[in-house]
gemmi code that builds the backbone of each chain (N, CA, C; Angstrom):
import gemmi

chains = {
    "A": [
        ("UNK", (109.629, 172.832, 158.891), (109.814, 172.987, 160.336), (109.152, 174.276, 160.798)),
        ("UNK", (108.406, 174.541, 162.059), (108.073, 175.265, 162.487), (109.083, 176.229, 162.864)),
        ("UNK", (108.488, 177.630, 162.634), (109.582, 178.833, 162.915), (109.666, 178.830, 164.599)),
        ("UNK", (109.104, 177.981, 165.486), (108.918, 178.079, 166.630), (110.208, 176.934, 167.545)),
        ("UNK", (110.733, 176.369, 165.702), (112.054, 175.058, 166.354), (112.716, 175.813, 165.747)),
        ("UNK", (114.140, 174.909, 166.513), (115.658, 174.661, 165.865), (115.879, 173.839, 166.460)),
        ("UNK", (116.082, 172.900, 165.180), (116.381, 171.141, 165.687), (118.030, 170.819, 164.439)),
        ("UNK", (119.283, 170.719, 165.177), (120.106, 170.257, 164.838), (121.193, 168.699, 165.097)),
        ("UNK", (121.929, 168.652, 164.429), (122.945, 167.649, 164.556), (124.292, 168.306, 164.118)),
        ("UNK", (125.058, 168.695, 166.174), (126.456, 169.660, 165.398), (127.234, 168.771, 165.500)),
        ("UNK", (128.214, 168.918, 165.111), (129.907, 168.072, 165.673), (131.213, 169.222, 166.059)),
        ("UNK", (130.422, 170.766, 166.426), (130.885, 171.508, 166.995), (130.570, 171.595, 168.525)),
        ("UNK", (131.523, 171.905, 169.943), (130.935, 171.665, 171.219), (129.524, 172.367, 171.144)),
        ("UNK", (128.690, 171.964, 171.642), (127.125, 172.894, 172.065), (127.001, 173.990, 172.930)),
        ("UNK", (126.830, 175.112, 172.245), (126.845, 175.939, 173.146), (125.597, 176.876, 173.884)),
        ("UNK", (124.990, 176.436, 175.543), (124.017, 175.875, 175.655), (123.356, 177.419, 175.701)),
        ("UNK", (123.862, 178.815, 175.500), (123.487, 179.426, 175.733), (122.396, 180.184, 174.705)),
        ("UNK", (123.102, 179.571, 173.294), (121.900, 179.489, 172.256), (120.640, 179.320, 172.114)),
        ("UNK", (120.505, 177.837, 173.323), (118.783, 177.554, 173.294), (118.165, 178.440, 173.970)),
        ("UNK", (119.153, 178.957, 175.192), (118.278, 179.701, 176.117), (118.042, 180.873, 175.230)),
        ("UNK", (118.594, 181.497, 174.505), (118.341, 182.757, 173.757), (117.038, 182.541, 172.646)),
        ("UNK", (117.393, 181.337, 172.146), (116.390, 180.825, 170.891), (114.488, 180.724, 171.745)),
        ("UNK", (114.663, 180.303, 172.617), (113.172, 179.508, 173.322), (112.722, 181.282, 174.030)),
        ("UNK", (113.137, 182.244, 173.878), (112.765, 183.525, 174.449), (111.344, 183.960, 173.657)),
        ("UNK", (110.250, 184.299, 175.041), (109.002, 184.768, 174.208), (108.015, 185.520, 175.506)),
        ("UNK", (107.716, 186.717, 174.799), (107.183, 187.708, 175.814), (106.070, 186.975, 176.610)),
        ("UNK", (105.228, 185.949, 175.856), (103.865, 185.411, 176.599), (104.201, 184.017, 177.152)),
        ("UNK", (105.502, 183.579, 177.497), (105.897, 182.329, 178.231), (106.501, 182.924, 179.217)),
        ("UNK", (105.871, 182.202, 180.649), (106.652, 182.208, 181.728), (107.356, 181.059, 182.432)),
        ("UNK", (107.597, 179.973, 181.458), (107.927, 178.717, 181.803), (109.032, 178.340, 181.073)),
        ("UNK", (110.130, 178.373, 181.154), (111.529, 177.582, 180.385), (111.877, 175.821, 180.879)),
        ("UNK", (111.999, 175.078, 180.097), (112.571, 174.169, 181.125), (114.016, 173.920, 180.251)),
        ("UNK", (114.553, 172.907, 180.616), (115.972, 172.775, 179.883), (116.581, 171.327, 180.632)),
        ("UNK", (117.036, 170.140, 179.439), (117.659, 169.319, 179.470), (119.119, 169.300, 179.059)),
        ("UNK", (120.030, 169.352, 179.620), (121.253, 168.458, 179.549), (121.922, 167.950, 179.856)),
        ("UNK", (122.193, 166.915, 178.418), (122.818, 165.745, 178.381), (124.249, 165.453, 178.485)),
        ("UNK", (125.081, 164.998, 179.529), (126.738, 165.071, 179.483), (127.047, 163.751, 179.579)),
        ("UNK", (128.385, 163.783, 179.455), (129.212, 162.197, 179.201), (129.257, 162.226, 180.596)),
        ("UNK", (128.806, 160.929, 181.451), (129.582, 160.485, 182.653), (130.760, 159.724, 182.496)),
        ("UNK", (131.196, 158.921, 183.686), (132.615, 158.261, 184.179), (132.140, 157.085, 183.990)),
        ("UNK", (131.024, 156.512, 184.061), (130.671, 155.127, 184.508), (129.280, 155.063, 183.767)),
        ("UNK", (129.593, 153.421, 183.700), (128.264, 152.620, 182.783), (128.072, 150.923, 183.079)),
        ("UNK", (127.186, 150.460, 183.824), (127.269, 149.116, 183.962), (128.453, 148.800, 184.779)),
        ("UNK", (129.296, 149.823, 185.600), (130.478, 149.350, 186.649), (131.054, 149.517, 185.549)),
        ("UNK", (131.534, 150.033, 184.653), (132.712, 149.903, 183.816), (133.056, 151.967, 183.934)),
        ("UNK", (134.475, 152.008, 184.055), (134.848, 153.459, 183.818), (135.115, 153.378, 182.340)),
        ("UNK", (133.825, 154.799, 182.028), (133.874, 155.517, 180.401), (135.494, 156.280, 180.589)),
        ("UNK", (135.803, 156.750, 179.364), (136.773, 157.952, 179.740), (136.057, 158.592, 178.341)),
        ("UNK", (135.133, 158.104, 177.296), (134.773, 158.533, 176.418), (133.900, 157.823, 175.445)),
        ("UNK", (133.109, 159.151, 174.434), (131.923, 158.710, 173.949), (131.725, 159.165, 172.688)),
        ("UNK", (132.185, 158.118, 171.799), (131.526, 158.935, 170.172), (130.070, 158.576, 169.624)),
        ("UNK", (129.655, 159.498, 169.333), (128.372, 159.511, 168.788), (128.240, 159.144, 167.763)),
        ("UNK", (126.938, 158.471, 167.037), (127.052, 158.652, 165.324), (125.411, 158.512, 165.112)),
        ("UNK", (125.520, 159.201, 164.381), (123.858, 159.468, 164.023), (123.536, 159.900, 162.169)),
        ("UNK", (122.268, 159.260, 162.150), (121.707, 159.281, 160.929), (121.466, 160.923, 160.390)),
        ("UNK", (122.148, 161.413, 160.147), (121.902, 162.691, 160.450), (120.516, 163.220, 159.481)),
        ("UNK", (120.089, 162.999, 158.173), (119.244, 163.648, 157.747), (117.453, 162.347, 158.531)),
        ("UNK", (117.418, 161.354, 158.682), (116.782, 160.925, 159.766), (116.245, 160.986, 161.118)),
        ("UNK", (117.490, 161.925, 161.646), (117.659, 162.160, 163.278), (116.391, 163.424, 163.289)),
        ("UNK", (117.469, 164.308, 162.371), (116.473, 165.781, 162.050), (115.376, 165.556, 161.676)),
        ("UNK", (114.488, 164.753, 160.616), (113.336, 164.829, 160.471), (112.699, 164.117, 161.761)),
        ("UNK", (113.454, 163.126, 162.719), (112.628, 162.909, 163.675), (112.449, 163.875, 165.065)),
        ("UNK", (113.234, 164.597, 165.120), (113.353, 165.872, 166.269), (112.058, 166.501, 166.051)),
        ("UNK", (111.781, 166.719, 163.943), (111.139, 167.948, 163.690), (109.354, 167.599, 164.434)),
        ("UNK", (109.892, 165.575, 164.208), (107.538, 165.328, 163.885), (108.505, 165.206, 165.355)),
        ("UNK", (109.152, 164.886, 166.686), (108.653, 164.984, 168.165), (108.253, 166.361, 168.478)),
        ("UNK", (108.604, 167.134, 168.166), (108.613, 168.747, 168.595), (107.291, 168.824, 168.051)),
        ("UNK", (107.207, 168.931, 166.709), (105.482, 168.692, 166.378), (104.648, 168.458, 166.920)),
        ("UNK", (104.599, 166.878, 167.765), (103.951, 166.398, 168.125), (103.789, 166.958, 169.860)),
        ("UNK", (104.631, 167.120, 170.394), (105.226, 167.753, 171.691), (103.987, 169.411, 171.652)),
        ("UNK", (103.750, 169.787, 170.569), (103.682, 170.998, 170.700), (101.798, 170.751, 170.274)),
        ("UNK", (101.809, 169.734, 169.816), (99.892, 169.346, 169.856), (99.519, 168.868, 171.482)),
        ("UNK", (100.341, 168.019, 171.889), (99.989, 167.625, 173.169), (100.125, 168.553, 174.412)),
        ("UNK", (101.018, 169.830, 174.223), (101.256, 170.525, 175.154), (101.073, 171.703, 175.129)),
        ("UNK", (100.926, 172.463, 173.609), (100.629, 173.736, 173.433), (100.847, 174.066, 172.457)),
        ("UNK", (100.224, 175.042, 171.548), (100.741, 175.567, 170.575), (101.329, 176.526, 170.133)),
        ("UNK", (101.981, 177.531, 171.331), (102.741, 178.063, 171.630), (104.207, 177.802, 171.788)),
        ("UNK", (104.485, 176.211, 171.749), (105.412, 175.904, 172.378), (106.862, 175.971, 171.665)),
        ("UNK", (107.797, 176.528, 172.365), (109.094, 176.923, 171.403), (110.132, 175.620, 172.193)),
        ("UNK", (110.457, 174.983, 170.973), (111.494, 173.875, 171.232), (112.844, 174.032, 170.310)),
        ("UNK", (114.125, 174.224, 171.200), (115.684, 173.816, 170.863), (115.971, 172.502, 171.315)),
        ("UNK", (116.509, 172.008, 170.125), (116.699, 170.551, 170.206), (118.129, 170.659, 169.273)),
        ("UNK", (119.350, 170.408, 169.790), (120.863, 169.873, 169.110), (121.798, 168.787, 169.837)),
        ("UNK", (121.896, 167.963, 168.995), (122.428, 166.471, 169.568), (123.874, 166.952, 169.212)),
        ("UNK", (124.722, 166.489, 169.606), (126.218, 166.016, 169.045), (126.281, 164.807, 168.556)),
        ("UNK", (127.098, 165.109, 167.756), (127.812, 163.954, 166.567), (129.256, 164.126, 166.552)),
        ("UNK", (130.273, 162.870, 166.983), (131.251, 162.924, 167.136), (131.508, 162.593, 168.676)),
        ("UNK", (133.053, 162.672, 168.973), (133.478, 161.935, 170.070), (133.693, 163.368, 171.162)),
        ("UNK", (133.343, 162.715, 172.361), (133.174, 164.008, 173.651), (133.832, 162.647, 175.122)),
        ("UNK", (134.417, 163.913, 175.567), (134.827, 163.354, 176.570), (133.813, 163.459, 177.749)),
        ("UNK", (134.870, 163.368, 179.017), (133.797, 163.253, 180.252), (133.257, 164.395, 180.854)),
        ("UNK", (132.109, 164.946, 180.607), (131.338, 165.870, 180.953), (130.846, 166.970, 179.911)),
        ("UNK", (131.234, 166.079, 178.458), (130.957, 166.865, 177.326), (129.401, 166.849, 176.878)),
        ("UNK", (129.399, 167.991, 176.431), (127.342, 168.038, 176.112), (126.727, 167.287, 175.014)),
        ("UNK", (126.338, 166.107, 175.223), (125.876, 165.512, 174.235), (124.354, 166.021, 173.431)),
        ("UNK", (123.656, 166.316, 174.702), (122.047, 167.097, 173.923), (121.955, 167.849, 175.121)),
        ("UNK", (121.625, 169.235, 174.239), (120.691, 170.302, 174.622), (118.918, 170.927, 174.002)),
        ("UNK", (117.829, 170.539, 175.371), (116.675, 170.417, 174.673), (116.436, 171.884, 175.523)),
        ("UNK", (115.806, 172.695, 174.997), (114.944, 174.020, 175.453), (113.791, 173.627, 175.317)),
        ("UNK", (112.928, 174.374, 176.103), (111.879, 174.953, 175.547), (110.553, 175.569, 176.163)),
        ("UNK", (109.701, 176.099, 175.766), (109.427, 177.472, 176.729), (107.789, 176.970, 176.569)),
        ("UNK", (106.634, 177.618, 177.294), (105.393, 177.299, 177.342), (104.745, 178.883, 178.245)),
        ("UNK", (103.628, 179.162, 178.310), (103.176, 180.189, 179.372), (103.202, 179.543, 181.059)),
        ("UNK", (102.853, 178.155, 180.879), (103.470, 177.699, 182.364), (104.028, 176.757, 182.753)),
        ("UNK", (104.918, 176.775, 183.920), (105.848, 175.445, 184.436), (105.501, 174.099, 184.063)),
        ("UNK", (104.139, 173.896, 184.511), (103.917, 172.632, 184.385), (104.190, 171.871, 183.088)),
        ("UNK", (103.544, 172.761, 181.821), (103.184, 171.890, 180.831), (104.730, 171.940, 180.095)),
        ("UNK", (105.518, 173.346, 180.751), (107.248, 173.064, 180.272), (107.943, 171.610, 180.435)),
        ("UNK", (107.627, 171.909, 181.836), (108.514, 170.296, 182.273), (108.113, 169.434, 181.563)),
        ("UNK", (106.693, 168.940, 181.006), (106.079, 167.841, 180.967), (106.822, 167.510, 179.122)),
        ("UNK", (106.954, 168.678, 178.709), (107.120, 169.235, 177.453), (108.692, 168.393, 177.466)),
        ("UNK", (109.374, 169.354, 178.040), (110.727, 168.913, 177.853), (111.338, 167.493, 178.576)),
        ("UNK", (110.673, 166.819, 178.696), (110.444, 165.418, 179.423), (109.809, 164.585, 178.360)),
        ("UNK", (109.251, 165.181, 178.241), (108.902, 163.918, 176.703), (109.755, 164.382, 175.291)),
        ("UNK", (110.070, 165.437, 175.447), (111.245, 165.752, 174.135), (112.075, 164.627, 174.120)),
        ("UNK", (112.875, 164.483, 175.760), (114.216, 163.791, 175.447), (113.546, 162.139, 175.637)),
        ("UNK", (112.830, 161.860, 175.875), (112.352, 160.393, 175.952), (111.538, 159.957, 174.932)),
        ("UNK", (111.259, 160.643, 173.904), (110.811, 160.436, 172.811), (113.110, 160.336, 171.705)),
        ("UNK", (113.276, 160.930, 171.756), (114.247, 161.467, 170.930), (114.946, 160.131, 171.817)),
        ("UNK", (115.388, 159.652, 172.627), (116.110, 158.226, 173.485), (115.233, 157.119, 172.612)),
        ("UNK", (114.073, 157.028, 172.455), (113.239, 155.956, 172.238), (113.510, 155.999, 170.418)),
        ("UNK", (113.510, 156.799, 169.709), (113.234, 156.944, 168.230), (114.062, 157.514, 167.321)),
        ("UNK", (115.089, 158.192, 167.700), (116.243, 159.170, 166.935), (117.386, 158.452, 166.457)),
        ("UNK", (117.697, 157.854, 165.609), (118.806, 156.782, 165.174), (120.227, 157.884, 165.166)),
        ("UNK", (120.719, 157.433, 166.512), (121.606, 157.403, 166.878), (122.567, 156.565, 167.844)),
        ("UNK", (123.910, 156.200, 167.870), (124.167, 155.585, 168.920), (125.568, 156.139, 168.758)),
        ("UNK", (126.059, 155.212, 170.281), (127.076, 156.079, 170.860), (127.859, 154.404, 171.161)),
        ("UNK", (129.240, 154.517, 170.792), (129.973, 153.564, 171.153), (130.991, 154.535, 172.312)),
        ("UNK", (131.255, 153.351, 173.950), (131.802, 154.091, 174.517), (133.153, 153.174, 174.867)),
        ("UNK", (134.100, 154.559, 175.071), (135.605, 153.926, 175.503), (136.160, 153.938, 177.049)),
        ("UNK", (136.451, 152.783, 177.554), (136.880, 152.536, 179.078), (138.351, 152.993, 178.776)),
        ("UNK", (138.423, 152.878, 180.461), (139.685, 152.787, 180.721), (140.867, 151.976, 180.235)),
        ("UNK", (140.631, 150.677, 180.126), (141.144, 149.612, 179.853), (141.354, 149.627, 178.172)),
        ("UNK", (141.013, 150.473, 177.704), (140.977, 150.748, 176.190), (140.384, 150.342, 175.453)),
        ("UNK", (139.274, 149.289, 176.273), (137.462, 148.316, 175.079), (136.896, 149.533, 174.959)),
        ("UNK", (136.443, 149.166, 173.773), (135.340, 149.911, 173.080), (133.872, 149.058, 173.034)),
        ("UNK", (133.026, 149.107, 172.831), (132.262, 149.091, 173.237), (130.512, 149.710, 172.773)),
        ("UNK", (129.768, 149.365, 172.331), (128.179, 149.901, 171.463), (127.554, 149.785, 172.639)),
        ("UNK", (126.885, 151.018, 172.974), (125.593, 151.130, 173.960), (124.256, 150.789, 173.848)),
        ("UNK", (123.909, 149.255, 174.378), (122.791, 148.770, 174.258), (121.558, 149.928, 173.978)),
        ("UNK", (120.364, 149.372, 172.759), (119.285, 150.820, 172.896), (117.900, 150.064, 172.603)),
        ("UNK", (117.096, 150.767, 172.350), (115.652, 150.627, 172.111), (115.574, 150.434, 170.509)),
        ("UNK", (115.211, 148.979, 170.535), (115.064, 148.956, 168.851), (113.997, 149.710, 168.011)),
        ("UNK", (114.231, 149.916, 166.997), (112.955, 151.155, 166.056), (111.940, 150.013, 165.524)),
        ("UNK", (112.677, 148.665, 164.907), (111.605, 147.723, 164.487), (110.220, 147.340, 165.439)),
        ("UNK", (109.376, 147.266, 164.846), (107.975, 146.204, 165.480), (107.965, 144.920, 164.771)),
        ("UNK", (108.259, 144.229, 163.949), (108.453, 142.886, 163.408), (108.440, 141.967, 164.461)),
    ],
    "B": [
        ("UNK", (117.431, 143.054, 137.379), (118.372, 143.328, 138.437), (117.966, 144.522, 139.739)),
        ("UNK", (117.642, 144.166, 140.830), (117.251, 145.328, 141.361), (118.570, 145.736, 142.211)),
        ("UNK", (119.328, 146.468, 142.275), (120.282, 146.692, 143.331), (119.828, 147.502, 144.992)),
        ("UNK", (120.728, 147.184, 145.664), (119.983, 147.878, 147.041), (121.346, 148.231, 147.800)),
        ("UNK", (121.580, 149.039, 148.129), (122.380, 149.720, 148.901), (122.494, 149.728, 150.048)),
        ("UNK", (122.542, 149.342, 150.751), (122.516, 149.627, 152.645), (123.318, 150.194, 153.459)),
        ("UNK", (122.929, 151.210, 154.105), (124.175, 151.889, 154.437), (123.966, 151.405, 156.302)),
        ("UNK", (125.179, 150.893, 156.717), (125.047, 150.452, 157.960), (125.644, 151.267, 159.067)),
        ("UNK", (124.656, 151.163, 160.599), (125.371, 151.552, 161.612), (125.962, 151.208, 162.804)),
        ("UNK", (126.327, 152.041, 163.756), (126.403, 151.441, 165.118), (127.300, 149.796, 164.882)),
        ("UNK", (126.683, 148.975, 165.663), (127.114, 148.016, 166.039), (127.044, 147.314, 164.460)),
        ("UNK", (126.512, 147.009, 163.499), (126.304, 146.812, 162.420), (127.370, 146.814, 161.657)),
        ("UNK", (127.945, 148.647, 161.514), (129.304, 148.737, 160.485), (130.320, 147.767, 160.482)),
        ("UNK", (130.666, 147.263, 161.558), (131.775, 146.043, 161.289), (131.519, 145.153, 160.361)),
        ("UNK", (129.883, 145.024, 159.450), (130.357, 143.734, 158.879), (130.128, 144.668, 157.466)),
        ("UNK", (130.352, 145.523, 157.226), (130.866, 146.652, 155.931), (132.214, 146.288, 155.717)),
        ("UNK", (132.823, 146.986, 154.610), (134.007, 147.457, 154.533), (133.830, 148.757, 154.482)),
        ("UNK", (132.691, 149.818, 154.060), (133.077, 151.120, 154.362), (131.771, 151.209, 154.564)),
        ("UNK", (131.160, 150.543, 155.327), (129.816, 151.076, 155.736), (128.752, 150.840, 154.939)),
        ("UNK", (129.056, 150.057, 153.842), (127.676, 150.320, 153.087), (127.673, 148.468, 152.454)),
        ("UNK", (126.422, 148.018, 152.686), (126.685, 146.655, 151.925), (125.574, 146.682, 150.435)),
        ("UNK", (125.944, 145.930, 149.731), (125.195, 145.611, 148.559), (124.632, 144.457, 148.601)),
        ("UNK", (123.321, 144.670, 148.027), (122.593, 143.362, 147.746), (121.787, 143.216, 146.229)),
        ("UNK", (121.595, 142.462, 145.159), (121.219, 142.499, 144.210), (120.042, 141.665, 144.477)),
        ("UNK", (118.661, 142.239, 143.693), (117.579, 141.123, 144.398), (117.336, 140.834, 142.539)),
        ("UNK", (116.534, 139.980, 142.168), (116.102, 139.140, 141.491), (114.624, 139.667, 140.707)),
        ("UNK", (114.249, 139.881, 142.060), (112.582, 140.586, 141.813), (112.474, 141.272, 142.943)),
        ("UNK", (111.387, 141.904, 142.559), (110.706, 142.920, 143.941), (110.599, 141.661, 144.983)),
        ("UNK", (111.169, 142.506, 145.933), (110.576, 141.981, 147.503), (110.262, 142.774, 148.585)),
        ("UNK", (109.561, 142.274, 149.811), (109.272, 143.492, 150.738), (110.487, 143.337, 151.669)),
        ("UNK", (110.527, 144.265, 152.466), (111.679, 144.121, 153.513), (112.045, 143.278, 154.302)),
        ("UNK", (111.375, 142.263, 154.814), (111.495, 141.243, 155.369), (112.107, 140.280, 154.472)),
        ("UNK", (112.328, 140.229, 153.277), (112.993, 139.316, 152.544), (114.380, 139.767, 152.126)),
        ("UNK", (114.661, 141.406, 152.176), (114.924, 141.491, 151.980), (116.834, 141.594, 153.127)),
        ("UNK", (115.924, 141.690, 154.450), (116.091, 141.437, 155.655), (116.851, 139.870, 155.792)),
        ("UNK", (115.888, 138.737, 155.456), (116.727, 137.535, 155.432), (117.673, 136.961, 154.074)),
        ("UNK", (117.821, 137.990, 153.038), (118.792, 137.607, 151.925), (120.151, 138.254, 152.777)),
        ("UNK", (120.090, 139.249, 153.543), (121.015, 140.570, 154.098), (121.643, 139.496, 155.015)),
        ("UNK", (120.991, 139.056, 155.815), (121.384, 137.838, 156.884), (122.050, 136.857, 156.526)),
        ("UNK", (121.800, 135.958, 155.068), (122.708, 135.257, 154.737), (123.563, 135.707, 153.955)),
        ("UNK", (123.818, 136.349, 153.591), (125.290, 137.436, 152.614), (125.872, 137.440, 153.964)),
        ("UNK", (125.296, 138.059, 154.907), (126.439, 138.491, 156.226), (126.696, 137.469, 156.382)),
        ("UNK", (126.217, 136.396, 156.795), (126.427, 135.115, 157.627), (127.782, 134.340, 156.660)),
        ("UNK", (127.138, 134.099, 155.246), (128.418, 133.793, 154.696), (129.994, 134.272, 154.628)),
        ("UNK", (129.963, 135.582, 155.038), (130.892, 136.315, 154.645), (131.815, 136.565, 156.361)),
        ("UNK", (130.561, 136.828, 157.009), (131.244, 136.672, 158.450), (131.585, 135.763, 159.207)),
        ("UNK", (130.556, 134.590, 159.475), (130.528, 133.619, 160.338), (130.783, 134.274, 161.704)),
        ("UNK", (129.844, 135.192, 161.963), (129.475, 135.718, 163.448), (128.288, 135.671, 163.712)),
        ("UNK", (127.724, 134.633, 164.952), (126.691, 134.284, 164.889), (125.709, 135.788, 165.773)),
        ("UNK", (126.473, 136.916, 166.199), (125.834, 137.908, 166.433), (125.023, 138.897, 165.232)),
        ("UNK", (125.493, 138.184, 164.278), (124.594, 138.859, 163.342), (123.554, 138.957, 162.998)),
        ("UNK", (123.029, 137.714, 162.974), (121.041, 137.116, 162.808), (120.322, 138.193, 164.562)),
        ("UNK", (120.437, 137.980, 165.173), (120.372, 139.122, 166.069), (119.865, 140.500, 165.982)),
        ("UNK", (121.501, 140.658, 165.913), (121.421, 142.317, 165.405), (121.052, 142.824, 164.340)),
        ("UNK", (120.885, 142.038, 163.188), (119.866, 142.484, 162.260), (118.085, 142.243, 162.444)),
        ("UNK", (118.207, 141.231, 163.059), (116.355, 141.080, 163.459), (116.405, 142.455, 164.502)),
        ("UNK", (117.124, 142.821, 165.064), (116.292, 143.734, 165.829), (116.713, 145.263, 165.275)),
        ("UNK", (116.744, 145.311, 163.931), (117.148, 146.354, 163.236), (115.933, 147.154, 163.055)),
        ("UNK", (115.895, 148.364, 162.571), (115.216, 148.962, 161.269), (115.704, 149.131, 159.919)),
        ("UNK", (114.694, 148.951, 158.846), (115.389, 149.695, 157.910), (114.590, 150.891, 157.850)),
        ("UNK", (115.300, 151.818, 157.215), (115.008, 153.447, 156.896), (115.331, 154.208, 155.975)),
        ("UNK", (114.954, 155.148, 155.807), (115.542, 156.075, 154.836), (115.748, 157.381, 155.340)),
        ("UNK", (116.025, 158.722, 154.093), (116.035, 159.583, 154.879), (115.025, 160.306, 155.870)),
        ("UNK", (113.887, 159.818, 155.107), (112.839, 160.529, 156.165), (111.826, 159.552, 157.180)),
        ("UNK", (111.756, 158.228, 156.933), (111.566, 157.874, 157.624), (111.822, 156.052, 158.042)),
        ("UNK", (111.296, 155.819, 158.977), (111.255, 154.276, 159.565), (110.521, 153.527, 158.556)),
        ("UNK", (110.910, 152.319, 157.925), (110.270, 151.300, 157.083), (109.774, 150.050, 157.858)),
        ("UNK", (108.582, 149.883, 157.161), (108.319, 149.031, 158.052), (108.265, 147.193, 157.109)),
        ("UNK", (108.534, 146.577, 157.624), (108.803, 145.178, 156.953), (107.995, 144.560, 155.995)),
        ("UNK", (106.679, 145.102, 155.622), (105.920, 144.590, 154.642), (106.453, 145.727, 153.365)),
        ("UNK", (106.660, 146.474, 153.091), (107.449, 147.650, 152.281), (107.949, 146.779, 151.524)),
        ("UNK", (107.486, 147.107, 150.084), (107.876, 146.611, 148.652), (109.129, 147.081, 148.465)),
        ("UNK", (110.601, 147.241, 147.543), (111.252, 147.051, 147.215), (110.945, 146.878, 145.540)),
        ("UNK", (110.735, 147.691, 144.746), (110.502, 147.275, 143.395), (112.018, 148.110, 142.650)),
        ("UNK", (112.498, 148.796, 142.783), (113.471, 149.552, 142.127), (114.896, 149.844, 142.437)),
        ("UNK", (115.866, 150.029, 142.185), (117.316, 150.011, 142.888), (117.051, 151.460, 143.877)),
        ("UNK", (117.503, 150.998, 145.034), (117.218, 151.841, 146.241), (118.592, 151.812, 147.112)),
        ("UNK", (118.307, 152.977, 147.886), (119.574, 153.287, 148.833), (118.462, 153.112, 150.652)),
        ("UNK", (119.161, 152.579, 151.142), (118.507, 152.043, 152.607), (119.630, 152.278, 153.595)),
        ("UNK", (118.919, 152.262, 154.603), (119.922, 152.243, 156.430), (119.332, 151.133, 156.702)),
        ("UNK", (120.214, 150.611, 157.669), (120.110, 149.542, 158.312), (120.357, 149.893, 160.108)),
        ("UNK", (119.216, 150.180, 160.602), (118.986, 151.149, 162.135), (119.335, 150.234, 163.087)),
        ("UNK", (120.341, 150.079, 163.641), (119.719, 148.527, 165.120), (119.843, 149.506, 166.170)),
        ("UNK", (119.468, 149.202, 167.451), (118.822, 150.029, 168.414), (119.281, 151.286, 168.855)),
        ("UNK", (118.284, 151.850, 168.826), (119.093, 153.629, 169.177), (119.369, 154.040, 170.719)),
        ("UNK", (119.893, 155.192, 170.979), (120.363, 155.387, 172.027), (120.990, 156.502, 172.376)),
        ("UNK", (120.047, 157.836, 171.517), (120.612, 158.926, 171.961), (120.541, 159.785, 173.227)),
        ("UNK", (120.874, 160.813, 172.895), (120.722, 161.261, 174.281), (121.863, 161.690, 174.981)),
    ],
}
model = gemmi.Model(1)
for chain_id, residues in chains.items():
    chain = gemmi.Chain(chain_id)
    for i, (resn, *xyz) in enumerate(residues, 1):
        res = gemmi.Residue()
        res.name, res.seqid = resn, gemmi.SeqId(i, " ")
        for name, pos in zip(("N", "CA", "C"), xyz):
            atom = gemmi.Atom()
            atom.name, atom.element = name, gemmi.Element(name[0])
            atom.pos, atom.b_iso = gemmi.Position(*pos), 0.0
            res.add_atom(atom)
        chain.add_residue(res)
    model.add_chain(chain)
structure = gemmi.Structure()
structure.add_model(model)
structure.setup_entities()
């Protein structure tokens, strides 16, 4: 992994003030920052909650080649925090926090916009969620196969 | 005897008893066979027709990466069984 990441999987709350400290660099003037929280609602159904479960030594090597790859297409400067949660979070709990810093706005945003839509599309994880009514419930996703 | 391990997730684990299913193959095969032996073990054992499904639209994997369905199988191996992700 590049000394320029930190790409985890905690099952401790996220604490978002880490990335902002981690993505710090005298020749970037661009931060951007994603996060991810539990809402109330999904498909008209009230969540009250969301456990995660993820491949964990899988997840991490795929954070490491998006950030990689994130950092050929956008800069090579580019400093990326990437930590998912694993485990169950209630409503408004931080599921992912993505950092990450560039010398300018533009190519930040563009940066941290394809972090989390790469990592949605490819990171084997899923999240079964719990209603009100007490169903449980697997959150439809993007399959990894091409077959 | 080749043994194969599968360790299952998500929507998947229900047809485990602790998450992990076994399959013994005969001879080398690639994943796609190995894919429809997995399908009928479940099928026999479950009789839930959501299963042929959710395993076609699986991955298998390992720790480091995505397998892709022509992938030989020659030796006793440990595998995931990925069906659609959704982090975030």
């Amino acid at each position: 992994m590049s000394e320029r990441d930190y790409v985890a999987i905690e099952s401790q709350p996220i604490d978002i003030s880490k990335g902002f400290e981690f993505i710090q660099d005298d020749a970037h003037g661009g931060i951007c920052s994603f996060i991810g929280t539990v809402r109330n609602h999904n498909f008209g159904r009230e969540v009250v909650s969301i456990d995660y479960e993820a491949y964990e030594p899988l997840a991490i090597n795929t954070f490491k080649n998006i950030c990689a790859t994130a950092r050929k297409r956008f800069g090579e400067s580019l400093k990326c925090y990437v930590v998912h949660y694993n485990g169950k979070l209630g409503i408004g709990g931080v599921s992912i926090a993505i950092f990450v810093s560039l010398p300018h706005r533009s190519e930040a945003f563009d940066a941290c916009r394809y972090i989390i839509e790469e990592i949605k599309h490819k990171s084997p994880i899923w999240k079964k969620e719990t209603y009100t009514d007490g169903e449980t419930d697997w959150v439809k996703g993007h399959a990894l196969c091409q077959h | 005897m080749i043994k194969v391990e599968i360790q299952m997730f998500g929507a998947l684990k229900k047809f485990s008893e602790d998450g992990v299913v076994e399959l013994e193959l005969k001879e080398p095969m690639n994943l796609g066979e190995v894919r429809t032996a997995l399908i009928t073990k479940l099928n026999n054992q479950f009789h839930d027709e959501s299963i042929k499904t959710l395993i076609n639209t699986s991955a298998f994997g390992n720790e480091n990466e995505v397998l892709e369905d022509d992938a030989i199988i020659k030796a006793s191996a440990q595998l995931a069984l990925l069906p659609p992700v959704c982090g975030g």
